[in-house]
N, C-alpha and C positions, 0 to 999 in steps of 0.2 A: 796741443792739437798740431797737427801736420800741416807742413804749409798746402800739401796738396787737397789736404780735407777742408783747409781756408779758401781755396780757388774754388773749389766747389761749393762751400756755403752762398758766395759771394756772386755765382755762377746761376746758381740757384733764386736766389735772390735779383735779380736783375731778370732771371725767366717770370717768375710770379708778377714784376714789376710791366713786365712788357706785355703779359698777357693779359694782367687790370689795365693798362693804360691802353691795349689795343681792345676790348672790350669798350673802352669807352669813345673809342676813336671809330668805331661800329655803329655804335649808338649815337656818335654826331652825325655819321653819315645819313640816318634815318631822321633824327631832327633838323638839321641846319635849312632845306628846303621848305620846310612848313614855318619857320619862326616868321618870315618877314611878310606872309601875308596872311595862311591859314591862323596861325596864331595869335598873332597881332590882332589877328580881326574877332576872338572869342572874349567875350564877358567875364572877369577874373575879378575873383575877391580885393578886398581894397587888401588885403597881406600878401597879394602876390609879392616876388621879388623882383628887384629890374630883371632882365634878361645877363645881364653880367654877370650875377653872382651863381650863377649854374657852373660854368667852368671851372673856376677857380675851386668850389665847394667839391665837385665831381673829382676835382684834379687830384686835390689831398685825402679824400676819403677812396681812390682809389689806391693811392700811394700807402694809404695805412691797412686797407685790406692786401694787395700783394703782402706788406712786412706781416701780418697776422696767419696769412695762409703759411710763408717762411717760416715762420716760428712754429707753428702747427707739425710742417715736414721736419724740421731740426730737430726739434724734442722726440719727435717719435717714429718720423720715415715715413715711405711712402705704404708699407705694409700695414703700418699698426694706425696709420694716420689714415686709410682709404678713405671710411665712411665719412670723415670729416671733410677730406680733399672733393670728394664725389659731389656731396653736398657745397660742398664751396664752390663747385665748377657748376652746378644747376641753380644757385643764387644768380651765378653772374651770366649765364644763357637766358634768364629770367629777364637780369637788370638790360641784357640788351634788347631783350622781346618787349618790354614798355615801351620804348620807344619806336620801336615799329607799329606796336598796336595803337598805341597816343598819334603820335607825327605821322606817321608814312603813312596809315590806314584812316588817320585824323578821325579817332573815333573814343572822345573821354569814356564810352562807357566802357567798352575793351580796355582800357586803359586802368581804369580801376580793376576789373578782373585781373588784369597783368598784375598789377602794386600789391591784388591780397596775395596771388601766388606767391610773387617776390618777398615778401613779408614776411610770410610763412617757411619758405625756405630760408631765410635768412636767420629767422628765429633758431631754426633748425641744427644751420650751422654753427649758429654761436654758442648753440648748449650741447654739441659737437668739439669745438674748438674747445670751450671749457674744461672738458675731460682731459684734453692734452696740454694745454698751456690757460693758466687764468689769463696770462697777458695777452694772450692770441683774442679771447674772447672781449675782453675790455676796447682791445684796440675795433672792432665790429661795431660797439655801442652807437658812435657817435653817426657809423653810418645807418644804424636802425633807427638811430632819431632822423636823420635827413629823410628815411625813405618813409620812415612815419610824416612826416610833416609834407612830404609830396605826394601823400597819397592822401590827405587833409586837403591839398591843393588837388590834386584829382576829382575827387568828387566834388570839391566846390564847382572848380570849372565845368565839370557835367552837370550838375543840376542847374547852375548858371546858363546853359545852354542848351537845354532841353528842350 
């Protein structure tokens, strides 16, 4: 491999990273305002999580989706990878529209509409990704468990709340 085709893996790589971490840096901006009163103040399953562990969780499952979207563009480009890429970019338009509809609209029921959407799209993209890379798709898993289990926490807090 050329060095100049390694500047641009690497180039590349560090775009996918800054567009997942600035997606989620969106999606704080829509949360951070409602945590310390709207949502403090809603009825939460006894499995809620403290409020910490959202960051750190968001932080790494977004740093392994950028490396899974990469791996997706490596293997096969942006031509033969579109419908994968496309789908990966409406997962994560998705993932920031939760939090608008949850915190900024402060409305669990929208909120669950948001998470099946994102669910769904996301499902999408990993059987997407899979055709291009099994690794690409493997690394998604753990964030379809997260979004699974916060959309388990969605609905609690909406019927909790109703």
């Amino acid at each position: 491999m050329s060095r100049a085709a390694t500047s641009r893996d690497w180039l590349v790589l560090a775009g996918f990273i800054a567009l997942c971490l600035g997606a989620g840096a969106v999606g704080s901006w829509f949360t951070m305002p409602a945590l310390d009163v709207w949502y403090a103040a809603l009825r939460k399953p006894s499995w809620n999580p403290p409020n910490w562990v959202f960051a750190p969780v968001w932080t790494a499952l977004y740093l392994t989706m950028a490396v899974a979207a990469w791996m997706v563009w490596r293997r096969a480009g942006v031509g033969a990878a579109r419908t994968a890429l496309i789908l990966f970019a409406v997962q994560l338009i998705l993932n920031v529209a939760w939090s608008a509809l949850f915190f900024a609209l402060r409305s669990p029921a929208l909120g669950v509409a948001g998470i099946v959407a994102l669910w769904a799209a996301l499902v999408a993209t990993i059987v997407s990704f899979g055709r291009i890379s099994a690794g690409a798709a493997w690394l998604m898993i753990p964030y379809l468990v997260w979004v699974t289990f916060a959309g388990a926490l969605n609905v609690a807090v909406w019927r909790l709340n109703a």
